[in-house]
py3Dmol code that shows the C-alpha trace and the ligand (Angstrom):
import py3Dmol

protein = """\
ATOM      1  CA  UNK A   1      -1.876  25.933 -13.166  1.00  0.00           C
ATOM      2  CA  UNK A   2       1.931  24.745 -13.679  1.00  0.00           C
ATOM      3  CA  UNK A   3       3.053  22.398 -16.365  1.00  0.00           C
ATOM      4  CA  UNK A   4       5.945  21.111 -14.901  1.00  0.00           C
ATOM      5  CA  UNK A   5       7.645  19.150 -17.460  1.00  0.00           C
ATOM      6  CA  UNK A   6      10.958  17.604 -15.348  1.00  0.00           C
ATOM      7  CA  UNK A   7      11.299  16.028 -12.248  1.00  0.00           C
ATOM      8  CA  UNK A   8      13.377  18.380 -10.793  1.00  0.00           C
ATOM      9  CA  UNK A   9      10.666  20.792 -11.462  1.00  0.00           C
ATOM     10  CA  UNK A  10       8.109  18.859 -10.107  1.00  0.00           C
ATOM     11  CA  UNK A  11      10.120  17.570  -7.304  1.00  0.00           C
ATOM     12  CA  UNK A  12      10.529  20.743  -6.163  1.00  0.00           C
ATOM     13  CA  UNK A  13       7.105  22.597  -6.523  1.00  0.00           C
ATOM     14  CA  UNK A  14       5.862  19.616  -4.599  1.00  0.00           C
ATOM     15  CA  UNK A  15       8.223  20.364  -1.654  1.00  0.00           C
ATOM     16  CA  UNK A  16       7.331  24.067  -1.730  1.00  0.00           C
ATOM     17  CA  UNK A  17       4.004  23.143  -1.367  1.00  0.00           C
ATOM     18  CA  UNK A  18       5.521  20.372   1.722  1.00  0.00           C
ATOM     19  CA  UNK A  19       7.084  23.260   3.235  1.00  0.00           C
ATOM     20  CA  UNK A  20       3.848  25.654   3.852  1.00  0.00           C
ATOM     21  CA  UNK A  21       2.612  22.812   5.612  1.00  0.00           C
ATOM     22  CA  UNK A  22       0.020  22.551   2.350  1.00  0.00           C
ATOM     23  CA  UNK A  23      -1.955  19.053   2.412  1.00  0.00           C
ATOM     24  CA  UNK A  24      -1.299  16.959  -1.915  1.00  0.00           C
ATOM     25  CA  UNK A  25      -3.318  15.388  -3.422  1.00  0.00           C
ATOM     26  CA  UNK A  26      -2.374  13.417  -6.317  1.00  0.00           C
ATOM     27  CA  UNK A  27      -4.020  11.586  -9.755  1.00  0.00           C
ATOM     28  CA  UNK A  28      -2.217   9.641 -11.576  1.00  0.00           C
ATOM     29  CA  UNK A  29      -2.835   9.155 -15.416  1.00  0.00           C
ATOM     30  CA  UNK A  30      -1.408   8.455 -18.735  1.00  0.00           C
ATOM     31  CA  UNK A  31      -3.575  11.610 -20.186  1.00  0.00           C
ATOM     32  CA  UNK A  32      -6.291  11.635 -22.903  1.00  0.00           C
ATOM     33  CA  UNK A  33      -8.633  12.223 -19.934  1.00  0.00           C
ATOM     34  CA  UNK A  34     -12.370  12.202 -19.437  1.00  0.00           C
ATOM     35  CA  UNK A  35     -14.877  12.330 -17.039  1.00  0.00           C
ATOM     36  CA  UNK A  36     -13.706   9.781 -14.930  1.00  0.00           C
ATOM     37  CA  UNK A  37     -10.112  11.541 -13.833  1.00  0.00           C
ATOM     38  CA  UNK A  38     -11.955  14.449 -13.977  1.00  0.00           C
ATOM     39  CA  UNK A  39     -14.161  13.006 -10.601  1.00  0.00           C
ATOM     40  CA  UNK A  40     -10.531  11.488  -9.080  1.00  0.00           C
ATOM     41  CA  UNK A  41      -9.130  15.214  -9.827  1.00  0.00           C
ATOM     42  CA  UNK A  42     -12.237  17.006  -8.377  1.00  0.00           C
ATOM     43  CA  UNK A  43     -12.226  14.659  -5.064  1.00  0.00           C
ATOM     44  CA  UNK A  44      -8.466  15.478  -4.588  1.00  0.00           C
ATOM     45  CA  UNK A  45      -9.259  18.788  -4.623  1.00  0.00           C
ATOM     46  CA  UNK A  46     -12.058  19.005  -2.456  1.00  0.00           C
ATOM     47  CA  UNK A  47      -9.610  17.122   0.346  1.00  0.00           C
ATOM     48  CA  UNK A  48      -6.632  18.944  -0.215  1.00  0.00           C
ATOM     49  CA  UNK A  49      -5.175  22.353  -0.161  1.00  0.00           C
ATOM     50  CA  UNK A  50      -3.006  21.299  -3.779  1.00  0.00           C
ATOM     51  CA  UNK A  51      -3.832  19.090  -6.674  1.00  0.00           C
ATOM     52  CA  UNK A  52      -1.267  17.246  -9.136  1.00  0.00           C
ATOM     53  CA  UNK A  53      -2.264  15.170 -11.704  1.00  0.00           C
ATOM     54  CA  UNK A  54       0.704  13.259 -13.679  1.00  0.00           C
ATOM     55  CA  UNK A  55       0.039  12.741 -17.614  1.00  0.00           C
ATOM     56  CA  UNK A  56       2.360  10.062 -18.579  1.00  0.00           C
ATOM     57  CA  UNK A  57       2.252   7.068 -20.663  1.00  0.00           C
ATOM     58  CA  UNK A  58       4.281   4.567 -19.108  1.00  0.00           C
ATOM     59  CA  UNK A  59       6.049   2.094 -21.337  1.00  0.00           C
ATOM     60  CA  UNK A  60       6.823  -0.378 -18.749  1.00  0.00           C
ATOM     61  CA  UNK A  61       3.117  -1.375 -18.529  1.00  0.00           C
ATOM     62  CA  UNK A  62       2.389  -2.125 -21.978  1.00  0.00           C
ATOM     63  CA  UNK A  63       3.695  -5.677 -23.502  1.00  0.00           C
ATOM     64  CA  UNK A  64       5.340  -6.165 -26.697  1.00  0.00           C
ATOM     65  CA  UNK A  65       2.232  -6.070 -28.935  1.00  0.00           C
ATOM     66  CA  UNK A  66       0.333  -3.890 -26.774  1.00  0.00           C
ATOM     67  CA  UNK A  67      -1.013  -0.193 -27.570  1.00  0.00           C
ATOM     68  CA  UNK A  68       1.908   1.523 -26.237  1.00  0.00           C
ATOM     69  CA  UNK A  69       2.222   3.256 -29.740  1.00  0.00           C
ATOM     70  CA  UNK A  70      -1.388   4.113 -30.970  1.00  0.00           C
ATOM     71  CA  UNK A  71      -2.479   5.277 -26.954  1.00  0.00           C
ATOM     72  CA  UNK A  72      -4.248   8.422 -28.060  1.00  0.00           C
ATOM     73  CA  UNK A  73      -2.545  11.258 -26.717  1.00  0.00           C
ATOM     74  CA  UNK A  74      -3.950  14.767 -26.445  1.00  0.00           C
ATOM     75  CA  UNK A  75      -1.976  17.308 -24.104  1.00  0.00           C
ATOM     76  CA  UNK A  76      -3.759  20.469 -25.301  1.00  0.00           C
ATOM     77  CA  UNK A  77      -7.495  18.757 -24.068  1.00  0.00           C
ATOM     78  CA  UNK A  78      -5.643  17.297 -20.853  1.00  0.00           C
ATOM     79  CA  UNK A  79      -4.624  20.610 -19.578  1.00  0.00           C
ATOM     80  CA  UNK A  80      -7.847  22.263 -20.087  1.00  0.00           C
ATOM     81  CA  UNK A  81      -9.695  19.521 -18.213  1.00  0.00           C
ATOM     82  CA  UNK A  82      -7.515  19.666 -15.294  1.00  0.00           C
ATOM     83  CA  UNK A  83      -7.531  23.281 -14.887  1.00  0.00           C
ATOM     84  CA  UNK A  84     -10.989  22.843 -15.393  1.00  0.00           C
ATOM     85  CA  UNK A  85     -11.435  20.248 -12.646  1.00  0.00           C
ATOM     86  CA  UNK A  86      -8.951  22.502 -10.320  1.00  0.00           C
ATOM     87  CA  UNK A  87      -5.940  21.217 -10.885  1.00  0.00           C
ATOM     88  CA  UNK A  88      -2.906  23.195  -8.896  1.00  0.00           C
ATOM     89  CA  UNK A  89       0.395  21.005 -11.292  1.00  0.00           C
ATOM     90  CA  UNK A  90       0.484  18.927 -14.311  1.00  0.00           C
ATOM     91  CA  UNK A  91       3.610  16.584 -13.992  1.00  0.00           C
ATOM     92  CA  UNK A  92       4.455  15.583 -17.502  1.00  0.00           C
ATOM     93  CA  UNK A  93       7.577  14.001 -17.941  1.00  0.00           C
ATOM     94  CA  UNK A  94       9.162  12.442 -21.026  1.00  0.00           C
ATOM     95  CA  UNK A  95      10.313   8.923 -20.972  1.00  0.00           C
ATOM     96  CA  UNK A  96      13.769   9.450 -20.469  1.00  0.00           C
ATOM     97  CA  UNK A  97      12.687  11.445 -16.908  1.00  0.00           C
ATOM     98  CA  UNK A  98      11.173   8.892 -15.746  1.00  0.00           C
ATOM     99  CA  UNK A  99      13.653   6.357 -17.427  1.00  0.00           C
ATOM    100  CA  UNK A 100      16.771   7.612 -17.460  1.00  0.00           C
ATOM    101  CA  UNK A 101      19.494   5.099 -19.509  1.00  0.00           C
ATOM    102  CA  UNK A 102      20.891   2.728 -16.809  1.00  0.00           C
ATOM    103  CA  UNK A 103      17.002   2.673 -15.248  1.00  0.00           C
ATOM    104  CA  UNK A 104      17.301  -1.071 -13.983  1.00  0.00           C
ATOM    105  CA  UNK A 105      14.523  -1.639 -10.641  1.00  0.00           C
ATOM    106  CA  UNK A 106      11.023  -2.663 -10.707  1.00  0.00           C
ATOM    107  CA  UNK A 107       8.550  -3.361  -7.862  1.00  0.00           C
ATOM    108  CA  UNK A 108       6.822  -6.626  -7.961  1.00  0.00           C
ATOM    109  CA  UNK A 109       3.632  -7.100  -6.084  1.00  0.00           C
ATOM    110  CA  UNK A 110       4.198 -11.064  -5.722  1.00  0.00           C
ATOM    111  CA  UNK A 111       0.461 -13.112  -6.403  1.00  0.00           C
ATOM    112  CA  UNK A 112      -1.940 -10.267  -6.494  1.00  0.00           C
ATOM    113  CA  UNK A 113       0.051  -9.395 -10.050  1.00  0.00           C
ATOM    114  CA  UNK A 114      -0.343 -12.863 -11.121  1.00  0.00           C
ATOM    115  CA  UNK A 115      -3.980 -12.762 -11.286  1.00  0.00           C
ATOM    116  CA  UNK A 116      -6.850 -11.829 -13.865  1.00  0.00           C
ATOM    117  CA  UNK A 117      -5.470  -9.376 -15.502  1.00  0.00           C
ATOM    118  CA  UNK A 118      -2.079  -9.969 -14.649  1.00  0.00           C
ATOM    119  CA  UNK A 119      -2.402 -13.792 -16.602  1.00  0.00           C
ATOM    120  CA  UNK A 120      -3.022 -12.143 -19.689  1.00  0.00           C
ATOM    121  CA  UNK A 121      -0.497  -8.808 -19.411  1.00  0.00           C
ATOM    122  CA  UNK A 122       2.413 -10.372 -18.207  1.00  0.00           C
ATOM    123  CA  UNK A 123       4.750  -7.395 -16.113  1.00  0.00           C
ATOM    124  CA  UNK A 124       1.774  -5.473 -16.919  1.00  0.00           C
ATOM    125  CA  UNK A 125       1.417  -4.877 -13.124  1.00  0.00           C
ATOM    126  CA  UNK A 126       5.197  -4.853 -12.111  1.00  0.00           C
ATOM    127  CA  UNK A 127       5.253  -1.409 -14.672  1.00  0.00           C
ATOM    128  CA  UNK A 128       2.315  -0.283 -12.767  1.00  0.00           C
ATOM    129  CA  UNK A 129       3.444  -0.638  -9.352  1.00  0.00           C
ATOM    130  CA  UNK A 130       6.908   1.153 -10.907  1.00  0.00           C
ATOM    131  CA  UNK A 131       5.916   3.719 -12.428  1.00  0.00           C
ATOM    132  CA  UNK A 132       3.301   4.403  -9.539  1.00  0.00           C
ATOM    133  CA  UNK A 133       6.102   4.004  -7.010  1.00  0.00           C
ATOM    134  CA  UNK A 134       8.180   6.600  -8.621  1.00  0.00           C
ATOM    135  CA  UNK A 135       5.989   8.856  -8.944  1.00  0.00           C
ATOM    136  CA  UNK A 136       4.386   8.707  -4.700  1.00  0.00           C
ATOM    137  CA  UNK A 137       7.788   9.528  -4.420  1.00  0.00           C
ATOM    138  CA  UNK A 138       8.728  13.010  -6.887  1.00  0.00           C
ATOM    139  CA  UNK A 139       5.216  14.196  -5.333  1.00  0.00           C
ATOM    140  CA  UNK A 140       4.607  12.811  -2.107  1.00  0.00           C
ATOM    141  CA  UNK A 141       1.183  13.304  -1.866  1.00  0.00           C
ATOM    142  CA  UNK A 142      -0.690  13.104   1.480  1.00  0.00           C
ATOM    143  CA  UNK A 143      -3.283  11.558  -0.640  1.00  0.00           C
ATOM    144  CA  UNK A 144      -2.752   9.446  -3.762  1.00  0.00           C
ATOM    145  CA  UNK A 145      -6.545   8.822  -6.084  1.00  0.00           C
ATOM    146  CA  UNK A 146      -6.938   6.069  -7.570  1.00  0.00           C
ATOM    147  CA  UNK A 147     -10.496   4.795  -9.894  1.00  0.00           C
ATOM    148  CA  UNK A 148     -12.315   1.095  -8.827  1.00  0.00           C
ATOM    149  CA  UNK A 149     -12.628   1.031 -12.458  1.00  0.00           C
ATOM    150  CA  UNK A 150      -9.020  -0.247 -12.324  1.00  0.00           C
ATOM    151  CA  UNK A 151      -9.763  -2.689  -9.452  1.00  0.00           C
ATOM    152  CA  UNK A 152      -6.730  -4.740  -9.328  1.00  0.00           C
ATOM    153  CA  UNK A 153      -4.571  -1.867  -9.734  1.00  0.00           C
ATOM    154  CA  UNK A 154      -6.171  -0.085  -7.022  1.00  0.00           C
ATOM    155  CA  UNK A 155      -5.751  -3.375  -4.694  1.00  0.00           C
ATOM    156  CA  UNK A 156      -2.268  -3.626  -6.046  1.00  0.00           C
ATOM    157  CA  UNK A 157      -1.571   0.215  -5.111  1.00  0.00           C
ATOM    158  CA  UNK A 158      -2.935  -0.835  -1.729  1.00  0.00           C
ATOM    159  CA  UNK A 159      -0.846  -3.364  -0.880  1.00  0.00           C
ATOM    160  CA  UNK A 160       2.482  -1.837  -2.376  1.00  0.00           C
ATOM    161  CA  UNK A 161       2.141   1.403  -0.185  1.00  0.00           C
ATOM    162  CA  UNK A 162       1.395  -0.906   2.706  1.00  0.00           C
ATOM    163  CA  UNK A 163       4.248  -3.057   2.385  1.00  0.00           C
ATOM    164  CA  UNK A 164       6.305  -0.313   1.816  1.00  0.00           C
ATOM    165  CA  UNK A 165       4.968   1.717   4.075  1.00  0.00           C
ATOM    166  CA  UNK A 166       4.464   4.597   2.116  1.00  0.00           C
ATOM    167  CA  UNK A 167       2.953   7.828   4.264  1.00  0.00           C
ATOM    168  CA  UNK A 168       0.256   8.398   1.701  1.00  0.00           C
ATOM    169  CA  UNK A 169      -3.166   7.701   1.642  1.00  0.00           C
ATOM    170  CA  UNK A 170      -4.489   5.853  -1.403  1.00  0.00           C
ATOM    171  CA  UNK A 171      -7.952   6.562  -1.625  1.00  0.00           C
ATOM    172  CA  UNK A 172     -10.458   4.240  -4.140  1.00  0.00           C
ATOM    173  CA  UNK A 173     -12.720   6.107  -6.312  1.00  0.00           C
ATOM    174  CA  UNK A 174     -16.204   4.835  -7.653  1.00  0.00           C
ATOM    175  CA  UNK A 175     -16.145   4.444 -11.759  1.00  0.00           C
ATOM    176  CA  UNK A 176     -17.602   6.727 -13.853  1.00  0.00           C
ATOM    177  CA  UNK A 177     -19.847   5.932 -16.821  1.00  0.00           C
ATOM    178  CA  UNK A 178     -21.389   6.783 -20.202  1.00  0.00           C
ATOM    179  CA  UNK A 179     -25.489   6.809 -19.373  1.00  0.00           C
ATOM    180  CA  UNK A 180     -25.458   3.389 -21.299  1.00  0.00           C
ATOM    181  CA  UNK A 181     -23.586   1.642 -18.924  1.00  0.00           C
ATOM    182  CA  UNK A 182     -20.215   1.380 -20.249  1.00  0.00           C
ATOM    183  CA  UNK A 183     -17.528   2.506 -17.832  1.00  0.00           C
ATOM    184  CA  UNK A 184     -15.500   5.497 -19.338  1.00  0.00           C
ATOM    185  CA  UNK A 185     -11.812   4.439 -20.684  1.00  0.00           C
ATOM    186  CA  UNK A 186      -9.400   6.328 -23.065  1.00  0.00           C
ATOM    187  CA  UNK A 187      -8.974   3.310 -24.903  1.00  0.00           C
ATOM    188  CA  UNK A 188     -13.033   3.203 -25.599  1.00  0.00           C
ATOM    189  CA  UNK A 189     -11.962   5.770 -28.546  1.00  0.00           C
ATOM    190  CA  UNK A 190     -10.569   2.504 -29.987  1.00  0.00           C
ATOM    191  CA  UNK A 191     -14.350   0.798 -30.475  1.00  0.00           C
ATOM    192  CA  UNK A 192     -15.764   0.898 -34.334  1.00  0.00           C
ATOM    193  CA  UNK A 193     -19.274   1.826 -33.837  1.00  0.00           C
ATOM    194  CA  UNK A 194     -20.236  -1.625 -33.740  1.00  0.00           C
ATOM    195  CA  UNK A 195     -18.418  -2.126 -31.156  1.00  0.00           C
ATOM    196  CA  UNK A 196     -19.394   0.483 -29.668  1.00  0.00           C
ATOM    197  CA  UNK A 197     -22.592  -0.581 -29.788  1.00  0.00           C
ATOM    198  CA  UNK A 198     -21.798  -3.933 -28.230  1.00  0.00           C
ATOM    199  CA  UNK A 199     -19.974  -2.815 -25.168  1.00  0.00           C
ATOM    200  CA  UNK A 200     -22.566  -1.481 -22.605  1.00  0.00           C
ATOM    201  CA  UNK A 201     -23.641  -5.746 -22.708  1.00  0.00           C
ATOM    202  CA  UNK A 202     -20.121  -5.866 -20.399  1.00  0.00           C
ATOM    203  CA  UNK A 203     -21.732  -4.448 -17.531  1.00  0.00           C
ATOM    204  CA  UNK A 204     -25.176  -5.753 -18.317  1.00  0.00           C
ATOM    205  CA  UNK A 205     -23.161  -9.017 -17.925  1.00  0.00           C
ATOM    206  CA  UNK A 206     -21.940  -7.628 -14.372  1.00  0.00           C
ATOM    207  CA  UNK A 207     -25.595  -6.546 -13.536  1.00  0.00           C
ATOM    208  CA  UNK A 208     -26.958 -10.397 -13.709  1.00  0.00           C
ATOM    209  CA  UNK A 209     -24.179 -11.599 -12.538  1.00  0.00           C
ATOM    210  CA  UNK A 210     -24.056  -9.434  -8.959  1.00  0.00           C
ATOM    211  CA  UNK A 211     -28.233  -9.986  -9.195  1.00  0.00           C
ATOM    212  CA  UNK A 212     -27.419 -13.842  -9.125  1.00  0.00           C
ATOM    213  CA  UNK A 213     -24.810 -13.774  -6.356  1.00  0.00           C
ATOM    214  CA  UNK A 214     -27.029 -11.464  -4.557  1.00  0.00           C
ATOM    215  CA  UNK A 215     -29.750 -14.170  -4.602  1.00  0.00           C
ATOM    216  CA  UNK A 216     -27.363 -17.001  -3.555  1.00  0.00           C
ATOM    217  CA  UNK A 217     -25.741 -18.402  -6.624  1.00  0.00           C
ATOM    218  CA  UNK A 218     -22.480 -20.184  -6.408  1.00  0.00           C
ATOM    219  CA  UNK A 219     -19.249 -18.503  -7.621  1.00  0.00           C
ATOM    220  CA  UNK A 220     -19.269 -20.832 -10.897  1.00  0.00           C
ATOM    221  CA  UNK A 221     -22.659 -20.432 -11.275  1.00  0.00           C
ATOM    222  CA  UNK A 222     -22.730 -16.475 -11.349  1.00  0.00           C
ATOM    223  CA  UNK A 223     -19.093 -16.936 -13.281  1.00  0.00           C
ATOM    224  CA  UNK A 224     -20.459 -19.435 -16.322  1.00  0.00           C
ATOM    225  CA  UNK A 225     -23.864 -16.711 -16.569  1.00  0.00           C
ATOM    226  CA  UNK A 226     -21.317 -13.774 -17.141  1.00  0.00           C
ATOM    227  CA  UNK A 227     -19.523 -15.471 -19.708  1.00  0.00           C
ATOM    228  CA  UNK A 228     -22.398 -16.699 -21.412  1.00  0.00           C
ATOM    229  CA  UNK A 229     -24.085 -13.307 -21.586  1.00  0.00           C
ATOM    230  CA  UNK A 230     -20.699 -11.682 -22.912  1.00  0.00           C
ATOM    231  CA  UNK A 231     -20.645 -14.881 -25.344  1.00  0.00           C
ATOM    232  CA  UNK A 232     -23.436 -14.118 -26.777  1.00  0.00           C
ATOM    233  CA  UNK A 233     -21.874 -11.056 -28.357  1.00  0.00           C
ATOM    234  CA  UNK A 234     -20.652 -13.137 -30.703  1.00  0.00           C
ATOM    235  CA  UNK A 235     -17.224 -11.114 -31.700  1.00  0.00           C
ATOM    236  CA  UNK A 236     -16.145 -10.840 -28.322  1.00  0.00           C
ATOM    237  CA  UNK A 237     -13.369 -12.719 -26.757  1.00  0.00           C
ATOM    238  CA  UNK A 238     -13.272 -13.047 -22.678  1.00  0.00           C
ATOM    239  CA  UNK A 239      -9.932 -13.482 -21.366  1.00  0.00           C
ATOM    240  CA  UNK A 240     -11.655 -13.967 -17.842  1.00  0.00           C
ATOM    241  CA  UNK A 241     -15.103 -13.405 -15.850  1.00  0.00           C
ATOM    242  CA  UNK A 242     -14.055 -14.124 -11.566  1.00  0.00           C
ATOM    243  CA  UNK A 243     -15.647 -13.754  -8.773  1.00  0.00           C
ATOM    244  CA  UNK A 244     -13.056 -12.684  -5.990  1.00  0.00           C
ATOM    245  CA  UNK A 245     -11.975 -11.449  -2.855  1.00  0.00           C
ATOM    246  CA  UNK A 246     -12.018  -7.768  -2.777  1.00  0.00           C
ATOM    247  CA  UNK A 247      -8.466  -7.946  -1.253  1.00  0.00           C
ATOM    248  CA  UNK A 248      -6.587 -11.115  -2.286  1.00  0.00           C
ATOM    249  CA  UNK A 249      -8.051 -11.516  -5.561  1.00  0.00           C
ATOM    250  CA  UNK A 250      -8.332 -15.026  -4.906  1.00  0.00           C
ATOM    251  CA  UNK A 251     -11.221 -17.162  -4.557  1.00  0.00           C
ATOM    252  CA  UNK A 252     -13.779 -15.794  -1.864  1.00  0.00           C
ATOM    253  CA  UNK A 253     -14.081 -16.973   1.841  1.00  0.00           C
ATOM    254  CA  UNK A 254     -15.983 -14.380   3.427  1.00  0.00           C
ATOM    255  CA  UNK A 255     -19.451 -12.782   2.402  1.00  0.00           C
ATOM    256  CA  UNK A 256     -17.124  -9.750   0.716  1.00  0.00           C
ATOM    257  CA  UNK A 257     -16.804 -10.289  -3.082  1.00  0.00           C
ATOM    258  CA  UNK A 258     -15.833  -8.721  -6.469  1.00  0.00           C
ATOM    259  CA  UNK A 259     -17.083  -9.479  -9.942  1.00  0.00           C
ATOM    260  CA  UNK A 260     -14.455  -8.459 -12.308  1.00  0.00           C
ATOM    261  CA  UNK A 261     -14.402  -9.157 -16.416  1.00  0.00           C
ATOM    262  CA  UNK A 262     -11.757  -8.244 -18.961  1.00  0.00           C
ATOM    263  CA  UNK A 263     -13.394  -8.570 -22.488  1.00  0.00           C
ATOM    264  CA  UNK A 264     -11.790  -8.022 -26.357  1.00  0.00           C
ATOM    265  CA  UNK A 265     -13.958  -6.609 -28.787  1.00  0.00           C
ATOM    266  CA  UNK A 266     -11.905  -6.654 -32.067  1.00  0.00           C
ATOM    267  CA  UNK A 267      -8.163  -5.343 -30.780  1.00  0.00           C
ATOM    268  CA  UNK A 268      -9.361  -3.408 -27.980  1.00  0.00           C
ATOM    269  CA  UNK A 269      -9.185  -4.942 -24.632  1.00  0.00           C
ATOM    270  CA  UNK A 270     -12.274  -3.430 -22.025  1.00  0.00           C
ATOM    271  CA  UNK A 271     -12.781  -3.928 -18.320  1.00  0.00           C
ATOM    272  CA  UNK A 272     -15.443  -3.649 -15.654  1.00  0.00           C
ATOM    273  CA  UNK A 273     -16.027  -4.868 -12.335  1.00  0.00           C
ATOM    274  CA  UNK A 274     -18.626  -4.109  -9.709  1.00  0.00           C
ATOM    275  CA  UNK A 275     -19.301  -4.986  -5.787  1.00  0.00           C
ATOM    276  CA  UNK A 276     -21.247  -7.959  -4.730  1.00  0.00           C
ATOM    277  CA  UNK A 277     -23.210  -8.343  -1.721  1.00  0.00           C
ATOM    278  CA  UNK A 278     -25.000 -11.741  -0.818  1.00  0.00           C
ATOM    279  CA  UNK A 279     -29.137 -10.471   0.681  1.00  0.00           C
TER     280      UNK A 279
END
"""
ligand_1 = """\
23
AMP
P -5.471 5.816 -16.827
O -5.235 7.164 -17.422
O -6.366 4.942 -17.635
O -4.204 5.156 -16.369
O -6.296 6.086 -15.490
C -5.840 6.972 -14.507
C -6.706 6.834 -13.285
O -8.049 7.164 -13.620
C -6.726 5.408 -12.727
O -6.709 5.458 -11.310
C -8.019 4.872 -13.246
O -8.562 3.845 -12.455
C -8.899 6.112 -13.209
N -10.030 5.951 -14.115
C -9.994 5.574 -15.420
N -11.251 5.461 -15.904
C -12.088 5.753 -14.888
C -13.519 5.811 -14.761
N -14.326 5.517 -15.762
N -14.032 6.156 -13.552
C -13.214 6.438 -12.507
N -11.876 6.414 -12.563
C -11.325 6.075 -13.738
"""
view = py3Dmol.view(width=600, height=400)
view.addModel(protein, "pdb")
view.setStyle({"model": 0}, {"cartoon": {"style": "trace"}})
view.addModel(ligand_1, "xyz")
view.setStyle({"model": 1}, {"stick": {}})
view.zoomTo()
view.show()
C-alpha cells in the first residue's frame, strides 16, 4: 500500500492507475478510523480494481469553537486498518496541500446546506462540499463511498456531483454500529463513560420514532416523541429531531422519509438517522 503524502504524488498514482484502464474507488475520511470506513473501504474494493482512502482533517469544516484541535488523530492505526481492509493508496496531505496560501474558492450547496445540521454548523457544509470537491478531482475515482451515517452529507455529495456533473459515482453506504445501538463515530472517543452509557437511547429514540411513522403518526407527532425520549436523558441537549425528505431535506410530500437527530451529550455533538417507511 502507498502513502502518498502530496498531491502531486497522489495526482499522479491515480492517473497511472487511469491509464491501465484500472476502475477507483475512493473513501474519503479525516482518519482515526473504525469499523465503519473499514465497510466503505471494503465495498470499494470489492467494486473496483484500486482503492484510495484520503486521511485528512479538513479545517474548513469545523467552526470557530469546534473540535478542529482535539480531533483524535492516529496515522499509525489508520494505515494498518486500510491495508487491512485492502486499501491500494492512502492520500494524506497536510493543510497547506490542500490549502495552499492564496486558497480563496468554496462550493456552496445553496438550501440543502442550510438545513439541520447546517443551522447549527454554519459553513460546516460549504467546507465539506470543498474539501470533497477537491479531492473527486486529485483522484478521480469512478466511484466515490460515502456512509448514510452522514446523511446530509451524503445528499449534499449527491447533489454537488450532479450539478457539477462530476463523472463519478457516489455510492451511499449503510451505518455501522456498536451491538448497543450506537452508530460508530471517531468523535464517540469523546463520551465520559456516562455518556457513554447514555448514547445508544439516540437511536432507541430513532427506533420509536420510525415504529410511530410506520404506524401512521404525523411528522410532529413522531418529531415531539423523539425529542421527548432523548429529553429524558436529562444532560442531553437536541439541537434538532426532523422528519424529512430523503432528497430535499425539507418537509416530506411523498411516502419517502428520513428521521434524522443531532444530539450533545456534554461537548460532544452525536448523530443518527434511519429510513422510514409508512405500512
Ligand atoms: P469521517 O472520517 O467521520 O469524515 O467519515 C468518513 C466517511 O465514513 C463518511 O462518508 C462517513 O459517513 C463514513 N462513516 C463514518 N461513520 C460511519 C459509520 N458508523 N458507518 C458507516 N459509515 C461511516
Amino acid at each position: 500500500m502507498t502513502v502518498a503524502s502530496t498531491k502531486k504524488a497522489m495526482v499522479a498514482l491515480a492517473r497511472r492507475w487511469a491509464r491501465q484502464g484500472r476502475s477507483i474507488g475512493f473513501v474519503p475520511t479525516m482518519g482515526s478510523l473504525h469499523e465503519g470506513h473499514a465497510s466503505l473501504i471494503r465495498r470499494a474494493r470489492k467494486e473496483n480494481a484500486r482503492v484510495a482512502v484520503s486521511i485528512f482533517v479538513n479545517p474548513k469544516q469545523f467552526g470557530p469553537d469546534e473540535d478542529y484541535a482535539r480531533y483524535p488523530r492516529s496515522f499509525a492505526a489508520d494505515r494498518r486498518l486500510c491495508a487491512a481492509a485492502g486499501a491500494d493508496a492512502i492520500y494524506h496531505p497536510t493543510v497547506e496541500q490542500v490549502y495552499p496560501p492564496g486558497f480563496a474558492s468554496s462550493v456552496e450547496v445553496a438550501g440543502l446546506s442550510e438545513r439541520l445540521c447546517g443551522a447549527f454548523r454554519p459553513g460546516h457544509f460549504r467546507g465539506v462540499a470543498t474539501v470533497v470537491l477537491k479531492l473527486l478531482e486529485t483522484v478521480r475515482p469512478t466511484r466515490a463511498y460515502f456512509g448514510e451515517k452522514d446523511f446530509q452529507q451524503l445528499v449534499i455529495v449527491r447533489r454537488m456531483a450532479d450539478d457539477l456533473d462530476l463523472d463519478c459515482r457516489i455510492v451511499g453506504c449503510p451505518t455501522v454500529r456498536e451491538k448497543d445501538g450506537l452508530a460508530l463515530s471517531s468523535r464517540n472517543a469523546y463520551l465520559s463513560d456516562e455518556e457513554r452509557g447514555a448514547a445508544p437511547a439516540i437511536r432507541a429514540a430513532l427506533e420509536l420514532g420510525a415504529k410511530l411513522w410506520t404506524e401512521g403518526k404525523p411528522r410532529e407527532r413522531v418529531e415531539a416523541a423523539v425529542k421527548e425520549t432523548l429529553a429524558a436523558l436529562g444532560s442531553a441537549t437536541i439541537d434538532y429531531a426532523s422528519v424529512v425528505d430523503p432528497e430535499t431535506l425539507a418537509e416530506p410530500t411523498g411516502p419517502r422519509a428520513r428521521l434524522l437527530a443531532a444530539v450533545r451529550l456534554g461537548r460532544t455533538r452525536l448523530i443518527d438517522n434511519l429510513p422510514l417507511r409508512r405500512r
